[in-house]
N, C-alpha and C positions, 0 to 999 in steps of 0.2 A: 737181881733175883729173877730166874724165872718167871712167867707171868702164863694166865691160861692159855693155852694154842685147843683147840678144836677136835677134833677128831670125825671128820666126813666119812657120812655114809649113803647105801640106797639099801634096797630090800635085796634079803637072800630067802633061798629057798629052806625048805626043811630038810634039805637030804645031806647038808652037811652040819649040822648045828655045833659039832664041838671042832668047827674046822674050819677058820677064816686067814682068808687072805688079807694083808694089809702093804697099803703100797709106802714106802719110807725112802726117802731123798740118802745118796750114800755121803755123810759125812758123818758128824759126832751124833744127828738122830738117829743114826741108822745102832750108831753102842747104844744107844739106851734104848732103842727099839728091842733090843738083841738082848738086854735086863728083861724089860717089860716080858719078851716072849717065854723067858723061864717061867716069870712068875706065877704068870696066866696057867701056863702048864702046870707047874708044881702045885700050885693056891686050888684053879679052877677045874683043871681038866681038860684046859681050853687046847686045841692045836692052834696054833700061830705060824703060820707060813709068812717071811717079809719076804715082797717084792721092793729090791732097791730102782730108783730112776737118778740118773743124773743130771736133771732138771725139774723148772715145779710149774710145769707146763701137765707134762705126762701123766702124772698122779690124778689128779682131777681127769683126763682125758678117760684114763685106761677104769676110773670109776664109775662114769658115765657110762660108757659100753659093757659093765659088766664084767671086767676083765680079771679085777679086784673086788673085794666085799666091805672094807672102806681107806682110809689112807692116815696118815699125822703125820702131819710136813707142814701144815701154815696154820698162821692165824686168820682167825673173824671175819678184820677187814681183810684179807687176801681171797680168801672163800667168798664172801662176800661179790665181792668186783670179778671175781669168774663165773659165780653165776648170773653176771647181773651181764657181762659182756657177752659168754658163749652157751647161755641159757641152760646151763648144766641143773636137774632137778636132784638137785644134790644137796643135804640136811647135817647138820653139824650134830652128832650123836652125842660126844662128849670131849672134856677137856684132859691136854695134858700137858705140852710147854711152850715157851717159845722163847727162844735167847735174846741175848740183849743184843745190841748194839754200840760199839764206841768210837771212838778216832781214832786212827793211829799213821805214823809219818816215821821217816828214817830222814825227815828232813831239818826240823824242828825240834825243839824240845818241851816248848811252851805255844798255847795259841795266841800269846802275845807275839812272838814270833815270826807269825803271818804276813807275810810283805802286800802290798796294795798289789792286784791281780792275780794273784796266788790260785794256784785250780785246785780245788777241791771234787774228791772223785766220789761218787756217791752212787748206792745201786739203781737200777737204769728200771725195774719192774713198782709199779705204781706205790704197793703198802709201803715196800722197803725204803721207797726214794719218800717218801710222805713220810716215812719214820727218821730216816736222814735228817730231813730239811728240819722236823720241829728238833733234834738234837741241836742242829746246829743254831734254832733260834736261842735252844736253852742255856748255851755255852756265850751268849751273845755275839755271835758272829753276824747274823743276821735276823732281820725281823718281817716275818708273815705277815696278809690282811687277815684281820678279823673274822672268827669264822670259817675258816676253811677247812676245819676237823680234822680225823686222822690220813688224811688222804692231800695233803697242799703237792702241789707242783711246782717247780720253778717258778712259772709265770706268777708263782702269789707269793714274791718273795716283794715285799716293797719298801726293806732297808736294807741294804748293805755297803757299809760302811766301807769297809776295804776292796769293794769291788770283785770279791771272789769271783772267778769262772768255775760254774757249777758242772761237771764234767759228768755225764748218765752213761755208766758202763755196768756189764751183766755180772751179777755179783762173784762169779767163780774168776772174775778176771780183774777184782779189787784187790785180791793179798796182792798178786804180781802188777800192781801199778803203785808197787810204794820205791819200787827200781826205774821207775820211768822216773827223768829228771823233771818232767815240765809239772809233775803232782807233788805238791807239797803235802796235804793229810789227804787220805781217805777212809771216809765213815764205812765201817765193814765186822757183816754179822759175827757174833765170837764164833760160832759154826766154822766159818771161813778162815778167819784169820786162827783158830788151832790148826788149820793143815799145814802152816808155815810154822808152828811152833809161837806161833805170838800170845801174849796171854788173855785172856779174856775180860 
């Protein structure tokens, strides 16, 4: 089930009030961006202009500079660790989703399946790979230290039983590493894996 994702802002002026920019990542946010913006319309009076990016670097970037009036593309902790890495004075106005994450493999059937060194491909940007890893501690594949919150890394994986090779690639380049032979599963946002037709 969907869960809250944020919605980043900064200040706008008064000369547009019923007329805001929002920047939206092009995949399945960018359809319910494209609901949302009737809505607003028909409900509020609002004008909605989306700016699509095709990365979730830009969004943030092009909101700092003003370029946009605010975005919905990430969660909390992702907001969070961009303003904390590229000092972006950027404020989370309100919420609206963020999708899940699953497994999926064209290798396997089962995660019993899993052979000992088996590479597992997981998104390579901090929340996503920290949302990965505790997946994969949930499924019991591997086990975290203590503490490490929504944000673990590799380095703080301190069981794994089958020896997985933890493989950090950019998430637009997960659906297409389920055709690479040497990836047995890869954890990939349903975002992602709908533009291959996989189900969510």
């Amino acid at each position: 089930m969907p869960a809250p994702l944020p919605l980043a802002g900064c200040g706008q002026d008064e000369k547009a009030q019923n007329h805001i920019n929002v920047g939206v990542t092009v995949r399945a946010e960018q359809q319910v961006a494209e609901v949302a913006q009737k809505v607003a319309k028909e409900k509020y009076g609002l004008d909605v202009e989306l700016v699509t990016f095709n990365d979730y670097v830009l969004p943030n970037e092009a909101l700092s500079k003003g370029d946009i009036d605010a975005n919905a593309f990430q969660h909390k902790p992702y907001l969070d660790q961009q303003i904390k890495d590229r000092g972006y004075k950027l404020v989370s106005v309100g919420k609206t989703f963020v999708y899940p994450i699953a497994g999926y493999s064209k290798k396997i059937k089962s995660l019993d399946e899993l052979k000992d060194g088996s590479q597992v491909a997981v998104p390579n940007d901090p929340t996503n790979l920290g949302r990965s890893l505790l997946l994969l501690q949930k499924v019991g594949l591997i086990k975290l230290k203590d503490g490490v919150g929504l944000l673990p890394t590799s380095l703080d994986i301190v069981e794994n039983p089958k020896n997985l090779k933890i493989v950090e690639l950019e998430a637009p380049q997960l659906p297409r590493s389920l055709d690479d032979a040497q990836i047995a599963l890869a954890v990939i946002k349903s975002t992602d894996a709908s533009q291959i037709g996989l189900p969510p």
